[in-house]
N, C-alpha and C positions, 0 to 999 in steps of 0.2 A: 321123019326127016331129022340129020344128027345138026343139033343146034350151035351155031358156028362164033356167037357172039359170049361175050363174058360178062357177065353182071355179079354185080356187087352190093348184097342191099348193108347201109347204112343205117342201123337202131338203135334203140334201146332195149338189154339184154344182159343177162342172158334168158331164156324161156323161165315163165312163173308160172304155179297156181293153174297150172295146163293150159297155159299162153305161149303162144312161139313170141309174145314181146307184152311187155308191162304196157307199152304205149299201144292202144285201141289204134292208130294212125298207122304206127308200124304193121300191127295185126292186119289189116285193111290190106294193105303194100303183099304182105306175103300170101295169102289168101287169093289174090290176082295172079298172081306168079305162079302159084300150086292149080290155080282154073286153067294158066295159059299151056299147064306141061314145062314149065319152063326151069333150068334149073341154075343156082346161083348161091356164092359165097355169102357168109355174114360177118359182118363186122360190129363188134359187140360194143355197145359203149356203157356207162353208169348214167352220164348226162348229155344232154344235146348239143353241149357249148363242145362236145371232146369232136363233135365232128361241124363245127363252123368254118371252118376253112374250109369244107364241100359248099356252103351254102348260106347263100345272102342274108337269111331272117335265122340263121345260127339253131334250128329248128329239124328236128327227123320225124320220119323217112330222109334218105334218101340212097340213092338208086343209079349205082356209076355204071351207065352202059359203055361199053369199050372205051373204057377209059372217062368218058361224060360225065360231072354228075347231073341228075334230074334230082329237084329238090319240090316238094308237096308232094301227099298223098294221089291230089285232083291228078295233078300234071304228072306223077309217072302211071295212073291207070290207062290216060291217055297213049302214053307211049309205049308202052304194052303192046297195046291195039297194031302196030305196027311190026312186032315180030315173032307173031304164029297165026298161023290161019284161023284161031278159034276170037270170039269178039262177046265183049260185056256190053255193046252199044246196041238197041235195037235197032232191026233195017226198018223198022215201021215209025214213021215221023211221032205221030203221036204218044207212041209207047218212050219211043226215044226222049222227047222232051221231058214225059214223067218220071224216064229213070234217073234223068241229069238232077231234076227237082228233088228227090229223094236224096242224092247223092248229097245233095248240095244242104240239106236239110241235118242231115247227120252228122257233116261237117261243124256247121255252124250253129244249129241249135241245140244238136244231144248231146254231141262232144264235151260241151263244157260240164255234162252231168255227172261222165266220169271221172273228170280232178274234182270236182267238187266233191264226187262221196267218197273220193280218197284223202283228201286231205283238210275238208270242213267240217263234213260229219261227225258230230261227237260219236256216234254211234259204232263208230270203224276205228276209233281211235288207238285203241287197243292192235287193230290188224295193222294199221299205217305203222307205227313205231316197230313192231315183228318184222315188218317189211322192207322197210325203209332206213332202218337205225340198227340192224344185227349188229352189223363189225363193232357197234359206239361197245364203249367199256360199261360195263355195267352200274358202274356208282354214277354215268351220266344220264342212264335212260330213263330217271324218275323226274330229270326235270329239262335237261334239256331239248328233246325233242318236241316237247310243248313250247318251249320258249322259240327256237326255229319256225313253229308253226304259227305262233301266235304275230311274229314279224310277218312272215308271208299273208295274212289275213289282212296284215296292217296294211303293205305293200299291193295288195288285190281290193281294197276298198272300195274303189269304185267298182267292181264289178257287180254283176245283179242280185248272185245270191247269197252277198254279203249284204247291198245295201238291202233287201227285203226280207233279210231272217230266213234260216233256218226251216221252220214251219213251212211259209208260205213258197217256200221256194221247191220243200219238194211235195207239196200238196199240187203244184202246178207239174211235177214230173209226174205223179200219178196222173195228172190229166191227160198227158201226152201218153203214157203209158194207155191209157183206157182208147184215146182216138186211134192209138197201132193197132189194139188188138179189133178195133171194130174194122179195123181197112186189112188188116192182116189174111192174105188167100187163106182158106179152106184145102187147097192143096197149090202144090206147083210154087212157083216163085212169085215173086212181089209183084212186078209188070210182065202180067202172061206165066208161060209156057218156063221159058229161060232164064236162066239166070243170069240177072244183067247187074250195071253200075248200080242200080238202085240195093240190091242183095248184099254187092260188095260196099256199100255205103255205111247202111244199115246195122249188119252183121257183128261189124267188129264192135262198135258202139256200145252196141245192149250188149251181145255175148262177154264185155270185155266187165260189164256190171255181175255176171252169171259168176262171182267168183267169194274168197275167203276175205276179201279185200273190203267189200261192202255188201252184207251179208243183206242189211236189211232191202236192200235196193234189189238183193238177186232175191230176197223172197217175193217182192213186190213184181216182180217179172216173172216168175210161177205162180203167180194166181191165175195169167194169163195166157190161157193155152192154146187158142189160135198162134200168138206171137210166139207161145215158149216152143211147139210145133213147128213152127217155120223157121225159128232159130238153128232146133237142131235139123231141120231137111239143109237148109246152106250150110252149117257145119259140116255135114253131112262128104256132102258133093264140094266144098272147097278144101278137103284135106289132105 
């Protein structure tokens, strides 16, 4: 069926490091689009503030349906769902709630793991400024993108894994890493058969840590080869 509406995704861009988007959220958004058959423009941006006029909380994704924008990841997978016959929603109640919980989980709790080993990790430090700071001139890049980082650490203080160190913060990301791989299918998708919200949740998350960005974090995910195996089967089948 020749598709009659126009979409527009709204990102951060242009593709990196074999990312169709530096932003794990954006990744998420086009991975749903490429499940649905669906096919649609980009608009590329550097930062999220250049598309705040799409969008209340001045934040991407987002996702101008004829003309509309949908602004969240959550909310345009939902709207998806309304314009091709194929669905990321289990029809089974049970599977269905566990997929939204997954979704919802990756959102809120692992999301934060990938700014954080981009831009706290000493460890990446070196990838952050290559990535982040090309264009700066070169007699600046020995000190000022430390000093940029060190205010944003300032500015992020309350957050968790500043206020708990380094250490402890990702000794608790191997933990969550160890409980995926123990839940992580043997074959097939996350809940069942199909690939649902919980695959498209999930996915962009970790796969978005699988990179030159944060090296140590993507070796800490090939240890794991139930999780690094199901990574690449949704890679797989969302490309």
């Amino acid at each position: 069926m020749e598709q009659a509406i126009r979409l527009e995704l709204c990102e951060l861009g242009p593709d990196a490091h074999g990312l169709e988007s530096i932003s794990p959220f954006c990744l998420k958004v086009h991975r749903a689009l490429k499940f649905h058959g669906l096919s649609y423009e980009r608009r590329h941006a550097m930062r999220p503030s250049e598309h705040k006029h799409l969008s209340r909380t001045g934040q991407v994704p987002v996702l101008i349906i004829d003309g509309k924008p949908v602004g969240d990841s959550t909310a345009i997978i939902e709207a998806l769902e309304d314009l091709s016959s194929k669905s990321l929603v289990p029809a089974d109640l049970q599977q269905r709630t566990e997929a939204w919980f997954w979704e919802d989980y990756a959102d809120q709790v692992l999301g934060l793991y990938v700014f954080a080993a981009r831009w706290f990790d000493d460890r990446n430090l070196d990838a952050l400024i290559d990535e982040q700071f090309r264009p700066m001139p070169g007699f600046l890049k020995p000190w000022l993108p430390k000093l940029i980082r060190k205010r944003i650490l300032k500015h992020m203080s309350s957050m968790e894994f500043i206020r708990r160190g380094q250490h402890d913060y990702w000794r608790t990301f191997q933990e969550h890493l160890d409980r995926l791989e123990d839940r992580a299918p043997e074959s097939g998708f996350w809940v069942g058969d199909a690939l649902s919200v919980a695959d498209i949740g999930l996915f962009p998350i970790l796969h978005s840590l699988r990179t030159q960005l944060s090296q140590w974090q993507m070796q800490e995910i090939a240890k794991r080869p139930k999780l690094s195996a199901w990574l690449d089967r949704v890679d797989a089948a969302t490309q």
